[in-house]
Residue, then its C-alpha position, 0 to 999 in steps of 0.5 A: x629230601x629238599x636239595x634247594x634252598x631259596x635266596x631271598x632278594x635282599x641277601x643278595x650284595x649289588x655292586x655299585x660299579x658293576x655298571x662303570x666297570x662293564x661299560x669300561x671292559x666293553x670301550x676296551x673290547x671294541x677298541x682292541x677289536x677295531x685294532x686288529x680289524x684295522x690290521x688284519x685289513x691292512x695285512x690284507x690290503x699289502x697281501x693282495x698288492x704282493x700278489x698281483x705284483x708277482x702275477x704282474x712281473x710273471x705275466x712281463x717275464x713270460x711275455x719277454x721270453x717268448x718275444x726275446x728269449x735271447x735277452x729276456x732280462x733286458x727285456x724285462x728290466x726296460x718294461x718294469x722301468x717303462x711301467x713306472x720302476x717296479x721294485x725288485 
């Protein structure tokens, strides 16, 4: 009631470009991953510039309101352009 059988060694087939292949699919796999490294960062790097212009142009809204509630556009407007033109 043996379920094993045993392989000998030399009945087993190598491959001769089992070695190139591997290196080849490992250069790809790091370089697909640096690419999405390289834009997950980039992504991150733009979200975070969006987020503070929006605390930023918030922060300058709420400021303009309570100084100049009658003309807090105006307000606004002549302190994003005195900051260095922020774009709307």
């Amino acid at each position: 009631m043996q379920n094993l059988h045993v392989v000998p060694k030399d009945d087993v087939p190598a491959e001769a470009g089992s070695s190139a292949s591997s290196i080849a699919r490992l250069i790809v796999q790091w370089v697909l991953a640096v690419v999405v490294l390289f834009g997950l960062g980039t992504w991150l790097v733009w979200w975070g510039a969006s987020v503070q212009r929006t605390f930023t142009l918030d922060d300058i809204r709420a400021a303009c309101q309570r100084l100049m509630p009658e003309t807090a556009e105006r307000c606004v407007d002549t302190v994003i352009i005195q900051r260095g033109g922020a774009r709307r």
